[in-house]
Backbone as CSV, one residue per row, in Angstrom:
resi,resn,N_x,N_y,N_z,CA_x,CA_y,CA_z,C_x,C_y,C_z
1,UNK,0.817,-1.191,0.000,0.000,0.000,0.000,0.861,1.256,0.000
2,UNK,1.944,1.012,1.025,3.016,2.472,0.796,3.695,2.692,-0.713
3,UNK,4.010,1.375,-1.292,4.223,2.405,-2.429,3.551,2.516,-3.707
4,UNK,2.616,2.126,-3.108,1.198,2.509,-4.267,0.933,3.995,-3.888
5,UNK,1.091,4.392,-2.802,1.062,5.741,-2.277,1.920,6.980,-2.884
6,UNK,3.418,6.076,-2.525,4.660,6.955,-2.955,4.147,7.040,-4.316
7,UNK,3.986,5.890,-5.276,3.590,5.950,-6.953,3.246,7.286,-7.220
8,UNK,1.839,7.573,-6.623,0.718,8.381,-6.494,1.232,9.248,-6.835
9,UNK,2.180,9.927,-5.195,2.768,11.315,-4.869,3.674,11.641,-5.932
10,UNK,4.694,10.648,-6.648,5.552,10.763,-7.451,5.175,11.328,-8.719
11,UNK,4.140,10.703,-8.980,3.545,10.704,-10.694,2.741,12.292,-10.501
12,UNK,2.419,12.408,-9.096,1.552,13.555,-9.195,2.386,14.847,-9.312
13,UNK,3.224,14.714,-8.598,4.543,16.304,-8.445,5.036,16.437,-9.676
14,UNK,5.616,15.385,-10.548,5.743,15.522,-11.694,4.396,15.780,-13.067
15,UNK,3.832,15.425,-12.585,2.674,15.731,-13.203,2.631,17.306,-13.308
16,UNK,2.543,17.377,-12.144,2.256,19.201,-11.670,3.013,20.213,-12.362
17,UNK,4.346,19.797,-11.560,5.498,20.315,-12.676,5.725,19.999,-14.156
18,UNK,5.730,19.459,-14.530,5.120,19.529,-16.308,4.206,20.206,-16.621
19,UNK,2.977,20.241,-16.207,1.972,20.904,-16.480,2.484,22.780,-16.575
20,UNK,2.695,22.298,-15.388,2.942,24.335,-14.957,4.454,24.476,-15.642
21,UNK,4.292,24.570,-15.874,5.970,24.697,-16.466,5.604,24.874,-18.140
22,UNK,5.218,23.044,-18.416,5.558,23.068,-20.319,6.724,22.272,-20.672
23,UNK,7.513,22.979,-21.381,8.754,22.873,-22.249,9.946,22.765,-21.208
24,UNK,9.598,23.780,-20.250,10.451,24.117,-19.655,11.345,23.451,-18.377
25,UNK,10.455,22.716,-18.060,10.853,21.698,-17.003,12.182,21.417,-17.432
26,UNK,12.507,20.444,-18.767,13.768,20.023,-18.625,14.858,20.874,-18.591
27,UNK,14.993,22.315,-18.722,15.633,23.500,-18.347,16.284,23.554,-17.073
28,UNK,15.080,23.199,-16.219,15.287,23.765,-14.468,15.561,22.547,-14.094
29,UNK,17.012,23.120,-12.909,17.671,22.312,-11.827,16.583,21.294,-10.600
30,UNK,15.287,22.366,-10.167,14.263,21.672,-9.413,12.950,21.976,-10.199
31,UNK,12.077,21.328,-10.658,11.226,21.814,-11.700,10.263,21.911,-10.311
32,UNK,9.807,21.573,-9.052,8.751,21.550,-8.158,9.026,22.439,-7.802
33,UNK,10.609,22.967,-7.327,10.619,24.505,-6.813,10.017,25.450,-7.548
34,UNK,10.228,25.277,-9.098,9.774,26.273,-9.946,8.289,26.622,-9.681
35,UNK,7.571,25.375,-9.784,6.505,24.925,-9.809,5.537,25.905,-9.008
36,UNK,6.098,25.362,-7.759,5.331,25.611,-6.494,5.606,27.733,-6.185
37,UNK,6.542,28.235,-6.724,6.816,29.637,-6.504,5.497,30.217,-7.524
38,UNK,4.874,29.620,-8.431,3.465,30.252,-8.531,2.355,30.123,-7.980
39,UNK,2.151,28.986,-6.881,0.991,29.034,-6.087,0.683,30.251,-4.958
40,UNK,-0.553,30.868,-5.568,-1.073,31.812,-4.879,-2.743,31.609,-4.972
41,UNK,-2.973,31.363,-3.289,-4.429,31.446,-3.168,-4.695,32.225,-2.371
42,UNK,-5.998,32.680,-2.726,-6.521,34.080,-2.299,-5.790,34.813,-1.801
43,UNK,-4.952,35.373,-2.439,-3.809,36.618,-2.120,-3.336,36.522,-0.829
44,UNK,-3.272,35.379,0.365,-2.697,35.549,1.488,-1.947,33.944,1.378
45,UNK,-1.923,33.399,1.065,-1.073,31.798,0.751,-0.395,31.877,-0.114
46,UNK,0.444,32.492,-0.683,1.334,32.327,-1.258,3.265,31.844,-0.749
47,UNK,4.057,32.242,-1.337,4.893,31.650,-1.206,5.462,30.295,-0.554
48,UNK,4.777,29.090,-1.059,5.428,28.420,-0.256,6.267,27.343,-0.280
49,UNK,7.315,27.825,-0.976,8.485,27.145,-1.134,9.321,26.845,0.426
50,UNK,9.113,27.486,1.310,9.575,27.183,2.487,8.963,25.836,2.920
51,UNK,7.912,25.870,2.730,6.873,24.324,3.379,7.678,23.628,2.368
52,UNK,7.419,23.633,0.717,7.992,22.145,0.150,9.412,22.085,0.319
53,UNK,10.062,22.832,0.589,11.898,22.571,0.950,11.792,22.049,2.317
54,UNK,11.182,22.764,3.555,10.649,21.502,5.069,10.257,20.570,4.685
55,UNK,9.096,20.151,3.588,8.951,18.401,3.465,10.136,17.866,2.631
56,UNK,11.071,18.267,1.772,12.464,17.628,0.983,13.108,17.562,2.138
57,UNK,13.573,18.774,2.871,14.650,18.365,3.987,14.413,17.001,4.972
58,UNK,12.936,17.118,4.946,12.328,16.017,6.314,12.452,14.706,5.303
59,UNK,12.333,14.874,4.234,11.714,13.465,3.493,13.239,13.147,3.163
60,UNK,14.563,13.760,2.986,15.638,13.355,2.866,16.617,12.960,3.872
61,UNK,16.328,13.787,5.159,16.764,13.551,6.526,15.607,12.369,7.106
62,UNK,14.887,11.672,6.594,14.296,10.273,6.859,15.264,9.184,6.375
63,UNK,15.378,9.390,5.222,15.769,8.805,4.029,17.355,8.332,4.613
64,UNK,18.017,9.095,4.848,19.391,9.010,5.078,19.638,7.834,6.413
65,UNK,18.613,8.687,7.286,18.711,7.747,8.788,18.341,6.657,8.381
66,UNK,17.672,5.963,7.305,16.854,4.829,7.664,18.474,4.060,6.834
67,UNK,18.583,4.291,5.821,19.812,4.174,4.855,20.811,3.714,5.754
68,UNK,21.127,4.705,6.826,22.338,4.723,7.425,21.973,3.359,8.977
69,UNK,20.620,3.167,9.117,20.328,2.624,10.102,20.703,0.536,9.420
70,UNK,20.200,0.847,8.242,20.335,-0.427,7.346,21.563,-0.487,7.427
71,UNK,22.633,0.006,6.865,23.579,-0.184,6.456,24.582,-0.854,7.755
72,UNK,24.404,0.132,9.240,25.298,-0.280,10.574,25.027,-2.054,10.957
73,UNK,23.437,-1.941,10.396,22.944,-3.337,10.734,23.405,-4.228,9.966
74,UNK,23.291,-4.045,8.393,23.176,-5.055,7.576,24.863,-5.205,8.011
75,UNK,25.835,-4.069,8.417,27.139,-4.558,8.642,27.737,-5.278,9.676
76,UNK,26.731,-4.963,10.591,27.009,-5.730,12.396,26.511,-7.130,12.072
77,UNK,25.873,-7.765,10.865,25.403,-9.083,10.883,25.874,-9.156,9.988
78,UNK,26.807,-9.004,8.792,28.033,-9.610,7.995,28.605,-9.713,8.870
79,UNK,29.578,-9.162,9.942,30.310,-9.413,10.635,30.329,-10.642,12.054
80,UNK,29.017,-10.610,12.109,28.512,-11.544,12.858,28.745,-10.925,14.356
81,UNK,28.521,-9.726,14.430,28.170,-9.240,15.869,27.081,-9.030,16.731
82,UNK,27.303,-8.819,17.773,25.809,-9.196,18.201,25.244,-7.471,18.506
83,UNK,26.011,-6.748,18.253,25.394,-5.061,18.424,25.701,-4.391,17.426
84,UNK,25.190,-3.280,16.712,25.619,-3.021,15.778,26.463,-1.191,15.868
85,UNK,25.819,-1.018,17.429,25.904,0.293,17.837,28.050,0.732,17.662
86,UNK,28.349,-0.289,18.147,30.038,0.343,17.638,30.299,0.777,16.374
87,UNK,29.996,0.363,15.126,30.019,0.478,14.122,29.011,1.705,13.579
88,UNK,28.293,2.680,14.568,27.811,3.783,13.901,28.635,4.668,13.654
89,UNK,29.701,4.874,15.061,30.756,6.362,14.060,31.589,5.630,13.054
90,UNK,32.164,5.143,13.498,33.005,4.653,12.181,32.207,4.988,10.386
91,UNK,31.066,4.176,10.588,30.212,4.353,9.302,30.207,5.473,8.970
92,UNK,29.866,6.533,9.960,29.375,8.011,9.843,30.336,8.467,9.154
93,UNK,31.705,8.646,9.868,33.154,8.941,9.389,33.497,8.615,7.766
94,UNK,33.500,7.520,7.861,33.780,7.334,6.456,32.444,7.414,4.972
95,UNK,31.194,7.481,6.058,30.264,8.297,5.119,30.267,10.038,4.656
96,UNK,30.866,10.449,5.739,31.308,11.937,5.273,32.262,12.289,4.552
97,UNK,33.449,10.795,4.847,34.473,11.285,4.329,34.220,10.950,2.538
98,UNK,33.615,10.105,2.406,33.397,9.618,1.490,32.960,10.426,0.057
99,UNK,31.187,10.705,1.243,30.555,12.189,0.443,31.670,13.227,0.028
100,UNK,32.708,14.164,0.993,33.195,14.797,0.381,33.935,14.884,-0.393
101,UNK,34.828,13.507,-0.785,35.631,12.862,-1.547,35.461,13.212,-3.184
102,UNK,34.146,11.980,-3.034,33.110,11.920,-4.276,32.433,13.354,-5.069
103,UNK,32.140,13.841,-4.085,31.419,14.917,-4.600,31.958,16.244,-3.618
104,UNK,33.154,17.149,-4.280,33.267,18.554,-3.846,32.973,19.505,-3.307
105,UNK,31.747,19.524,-4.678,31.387,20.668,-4.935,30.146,20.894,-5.906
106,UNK,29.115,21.740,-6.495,28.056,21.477,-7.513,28.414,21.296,-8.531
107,UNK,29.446,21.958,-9.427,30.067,21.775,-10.352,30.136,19.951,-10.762
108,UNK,31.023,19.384,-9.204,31.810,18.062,-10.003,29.975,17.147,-9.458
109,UNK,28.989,17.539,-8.591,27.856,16.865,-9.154,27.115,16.974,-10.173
110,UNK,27.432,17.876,-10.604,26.262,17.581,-12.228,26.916,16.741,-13.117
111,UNK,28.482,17.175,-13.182,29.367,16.050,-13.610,28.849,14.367,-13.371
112,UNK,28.733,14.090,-12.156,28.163,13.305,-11.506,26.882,12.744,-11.957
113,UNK,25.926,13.525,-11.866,24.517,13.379,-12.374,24.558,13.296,-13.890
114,UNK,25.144,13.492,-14.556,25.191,13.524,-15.890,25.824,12.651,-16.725
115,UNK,26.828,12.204,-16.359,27.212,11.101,-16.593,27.621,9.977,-15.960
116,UNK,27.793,9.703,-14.815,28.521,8.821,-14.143,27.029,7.609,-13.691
117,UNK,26.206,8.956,-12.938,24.963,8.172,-12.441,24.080,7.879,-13.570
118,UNK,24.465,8.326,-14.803,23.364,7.773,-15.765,23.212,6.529,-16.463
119,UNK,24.851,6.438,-16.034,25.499,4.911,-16.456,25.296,3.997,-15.316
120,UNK,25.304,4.339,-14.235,25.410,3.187,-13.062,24.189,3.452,-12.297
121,UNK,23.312,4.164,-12.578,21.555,4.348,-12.048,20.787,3.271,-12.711
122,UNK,20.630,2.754,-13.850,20.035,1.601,-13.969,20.192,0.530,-13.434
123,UNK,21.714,0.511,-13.151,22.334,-1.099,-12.560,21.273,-0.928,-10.693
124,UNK,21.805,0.102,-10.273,22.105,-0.125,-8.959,19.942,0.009,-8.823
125,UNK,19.832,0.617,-9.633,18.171,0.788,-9.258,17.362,-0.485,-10.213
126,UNK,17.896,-0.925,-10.947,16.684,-2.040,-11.539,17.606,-3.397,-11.799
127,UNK,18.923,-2.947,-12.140,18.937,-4.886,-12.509,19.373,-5.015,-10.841
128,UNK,20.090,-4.688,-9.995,20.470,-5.226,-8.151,19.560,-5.709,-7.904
129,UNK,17.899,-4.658,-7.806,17.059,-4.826,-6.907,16.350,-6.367,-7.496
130,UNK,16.114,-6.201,-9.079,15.603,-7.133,-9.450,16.701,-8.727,-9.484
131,UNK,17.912,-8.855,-9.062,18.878,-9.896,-8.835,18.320,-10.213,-7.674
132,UNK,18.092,-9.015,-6.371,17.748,-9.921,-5.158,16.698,-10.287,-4.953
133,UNK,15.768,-10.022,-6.132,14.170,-10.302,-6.130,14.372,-11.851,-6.367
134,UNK,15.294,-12.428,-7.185,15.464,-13.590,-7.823,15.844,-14.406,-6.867
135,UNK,17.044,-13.842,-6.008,17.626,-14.707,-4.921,16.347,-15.027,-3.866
136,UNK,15.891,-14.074,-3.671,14.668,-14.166,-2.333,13.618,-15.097,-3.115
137,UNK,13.078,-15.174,-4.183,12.542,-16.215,-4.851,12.985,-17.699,-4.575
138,UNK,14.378,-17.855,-5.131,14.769,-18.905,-4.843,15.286,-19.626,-3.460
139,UNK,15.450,-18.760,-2.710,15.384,-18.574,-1.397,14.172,-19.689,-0.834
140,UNK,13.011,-18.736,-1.198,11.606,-18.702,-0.641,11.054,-20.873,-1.250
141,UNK,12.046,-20.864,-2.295,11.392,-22.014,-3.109,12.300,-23.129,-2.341
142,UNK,13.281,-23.101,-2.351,14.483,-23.695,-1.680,13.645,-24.498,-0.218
143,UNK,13.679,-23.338,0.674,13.112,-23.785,1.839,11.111,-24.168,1.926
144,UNK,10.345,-23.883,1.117,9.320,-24.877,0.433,9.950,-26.338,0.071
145,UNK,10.592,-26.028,-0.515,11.282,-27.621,-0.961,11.476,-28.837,0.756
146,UNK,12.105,-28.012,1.023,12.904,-28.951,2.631,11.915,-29.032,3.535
147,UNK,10.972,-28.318,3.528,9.580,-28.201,4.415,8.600,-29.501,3.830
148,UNK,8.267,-29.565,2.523,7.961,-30.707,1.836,8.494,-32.173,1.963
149,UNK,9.957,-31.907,2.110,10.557,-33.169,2.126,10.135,-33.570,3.821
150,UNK,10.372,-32.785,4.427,10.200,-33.052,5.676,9.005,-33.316,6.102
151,UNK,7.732,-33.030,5.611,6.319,-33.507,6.056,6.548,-35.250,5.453
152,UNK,6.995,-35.642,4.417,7.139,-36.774,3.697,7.582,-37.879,4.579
């Protein structure tokens, strides 16, 4: 149901922004910022690019923690530990150090966005997810199998 939801919200902001925009969307750096700097109702609601930059900041500062919450875990159980809490600064550390490494400055991200992620955004977003869709399949069939043998 959540991401029949997210679908929704996704298809709709872009929606919006195309609409209000046109042509122009593929021009602009944030086409929703653009977007949203013409909503004005009844001459006292306007501007409110402050509210949709509070829901990006909140919806990206979710995003990160949950990211970063996966990642201490999914690493404290490769490692086979039983806490995962030592391994948060460390992660942190070399997640900052990392970020600033990778990316400077705006300049070397569009660099970034433009070519680097355009080449390695399909992999990491559709063939990964859909590899571990396959494994968890066979996974799921595997242990059906031994459950079967075992009622036998």
């Amino acid at each position: 149901m959540s991401v029949l939801l997210l679908l929704v919200i996704v298809v709709s902001t872009n929606l919006v922004s195309l609409l209000v925009l046109g042509s122009a969307t593929g021009s602009v750096r944030t086409p929703l910022m653009t977007a949203v700097q013409y909503i004005s109702i009844a001459e006292f609601l306007s501007h409110l690019e402050a509210t949709v930059m509070a829901i990006w900041i909140a919806g990206a500062f979710i995003k990160m923690y949950v990211f970063y919450y996966m990642l201490a875990l999914g690493t404290a159980q490769w490692f086979n530990l039983s806490n995962y809490r030592p391994l948060v600064f460390p992660i942190a550390f070399l997640s900052v150090v990392l970020a600033i490494w990778q990316v400077p400055d705006t300049s070397a991200f569009s660099v970034y966005s433009q070519t680097i992620n355009s080449a390695v955004g399909p992999v990491l977003f559709i063939v990964l997810p859909l590899f571990l869709l396959l494994i968890a399949f066979l996974r799921k069939n595997k242990k059906q199998e031994k459950q079967v043998e075992q009622q036998q």
